[in-house]
C-alpha positions as CSV (number, residue, x, y, z in Angstrom):
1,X,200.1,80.2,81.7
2,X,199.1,78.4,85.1
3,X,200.1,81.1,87.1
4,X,197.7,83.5,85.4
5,X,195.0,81.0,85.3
6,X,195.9,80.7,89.4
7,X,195.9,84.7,89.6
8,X,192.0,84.6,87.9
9,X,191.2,82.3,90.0
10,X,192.3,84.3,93.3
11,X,190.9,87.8,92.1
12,X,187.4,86.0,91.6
13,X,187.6,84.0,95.0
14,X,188.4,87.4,96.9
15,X,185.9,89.0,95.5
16,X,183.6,86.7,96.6
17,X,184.6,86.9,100.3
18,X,183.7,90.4,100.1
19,X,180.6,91.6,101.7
20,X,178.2,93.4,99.8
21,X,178.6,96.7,101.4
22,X,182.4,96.6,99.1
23,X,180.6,96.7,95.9
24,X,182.8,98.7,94.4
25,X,186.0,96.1,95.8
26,X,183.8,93.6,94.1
27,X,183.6,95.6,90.8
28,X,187.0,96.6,90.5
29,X,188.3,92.8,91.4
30,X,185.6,91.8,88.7
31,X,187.1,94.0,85.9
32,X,190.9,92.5,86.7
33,X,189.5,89.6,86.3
34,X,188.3,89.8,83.1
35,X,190.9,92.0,81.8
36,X,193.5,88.9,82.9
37,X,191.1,86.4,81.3
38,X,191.1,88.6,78.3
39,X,194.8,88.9,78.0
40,X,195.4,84.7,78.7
41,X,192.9,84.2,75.6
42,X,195.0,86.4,73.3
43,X,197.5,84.8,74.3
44,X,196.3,81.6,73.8
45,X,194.8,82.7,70.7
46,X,197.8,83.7,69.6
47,X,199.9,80.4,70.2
48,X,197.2,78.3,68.5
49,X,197.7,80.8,65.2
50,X,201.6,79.5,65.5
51,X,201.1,76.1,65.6
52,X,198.7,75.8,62.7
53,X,200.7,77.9,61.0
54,X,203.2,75.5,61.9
55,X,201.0,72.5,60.9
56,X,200.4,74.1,57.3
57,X,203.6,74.3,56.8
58,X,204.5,70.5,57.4
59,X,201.5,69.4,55.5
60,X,202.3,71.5,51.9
């Protein structure tokens, strides 16, 4: 999960070492971004459902 945080982290740094004249770089760096910060979240999302699932389980 690091790593992708790291990779985030690099797209948004690159694109902001572009120029403005490489607006559409920018852009397209922009939308990986998001679509990686998106995907981490599920993810996330997803292993928070499985340990309170888990928790509910120990409690009942």
């Amino acid at each position: 999960m690091q790593q992708k945080i790291v990779k985030i982290a690099g797209k948004i740094n690159e694109a902001k070492k572009l120029p403005a004249i490489q607006v559409g770089k920018k852009i397209r760096l922009a939308e990986a971004a998001l679509d990686d910060t998106v995907s981490l979240m599920s993810e996330m999302a997803s292993r928070i459902e499985m340990l309170e699932g888990m928790q509910d389980g120990e409690i009942d």
